[in-house]
N, C-alpha and C positions, 0 to 999 in steps of 0.2 A: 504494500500500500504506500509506502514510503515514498519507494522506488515511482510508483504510477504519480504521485502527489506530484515528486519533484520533475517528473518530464510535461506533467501541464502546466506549469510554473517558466519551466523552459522554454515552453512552445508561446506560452501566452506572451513572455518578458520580449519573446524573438518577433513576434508580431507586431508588440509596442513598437519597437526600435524599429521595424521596417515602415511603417505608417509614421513616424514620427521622423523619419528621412524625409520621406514623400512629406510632407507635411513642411516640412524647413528647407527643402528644395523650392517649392510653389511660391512658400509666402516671400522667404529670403532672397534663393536664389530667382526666381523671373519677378517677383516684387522690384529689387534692389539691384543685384548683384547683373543679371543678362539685361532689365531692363533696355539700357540704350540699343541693344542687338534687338530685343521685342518690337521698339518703338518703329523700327522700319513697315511693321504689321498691322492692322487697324480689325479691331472688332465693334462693330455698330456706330463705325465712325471715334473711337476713342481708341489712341494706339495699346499696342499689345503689354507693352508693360507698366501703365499708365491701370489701365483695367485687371491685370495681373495682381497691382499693388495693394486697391480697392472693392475690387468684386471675386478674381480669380481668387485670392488663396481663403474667401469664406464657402467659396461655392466645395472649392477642394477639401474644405475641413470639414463640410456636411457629408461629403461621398466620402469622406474616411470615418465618421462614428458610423454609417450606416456599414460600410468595409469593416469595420470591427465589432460589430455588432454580430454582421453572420459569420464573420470568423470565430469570433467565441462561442456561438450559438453550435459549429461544427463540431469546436471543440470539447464544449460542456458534452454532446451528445458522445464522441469520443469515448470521453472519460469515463461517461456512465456507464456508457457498453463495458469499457475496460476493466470496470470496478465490480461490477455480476458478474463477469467470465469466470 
């Protein structure tokens, strides 16, 4: 049980960190850091890292609790099978 405990703890800690990449890519990196290379681009008439800085990285942070939502949701279900076997 130990063993099962500490691999969903593994999986889950590794899920964080990958979502929280994505996450600090969007906002920082095309927020800030690519912006000027964005701004060549225009979405609805508003250049690309201009609306990256503003709108793109809340739209990105909403498709990531939803992204970890059914990831955990996989997982929990995982577990549980794992824990009756």
């Amino acid at each position: 049980m130990a063993d099962s405990s500490s691999k969903y703890w593994q999986k889950n800690k590794r899920y964080l960190l990958i979502l929280l990449v994505v996450w600090f890519f969007v906002s920082y990196g095309c927020g800030i850091l690519f912006a000027p290379f964005l701004d060549q681009f225009r979405v609805g008439g508003f250049k690309l890292g201009f609306w990256f800085a503003q709108q793109g990285s809340i739209y990105a942070f909403v498709v990531i609790i939803f992204v970890y939502v059914r990831w955990m949701n996989k997982l929990d279900k995982a577990h549980a099978e794992e824990e009756t076997a």
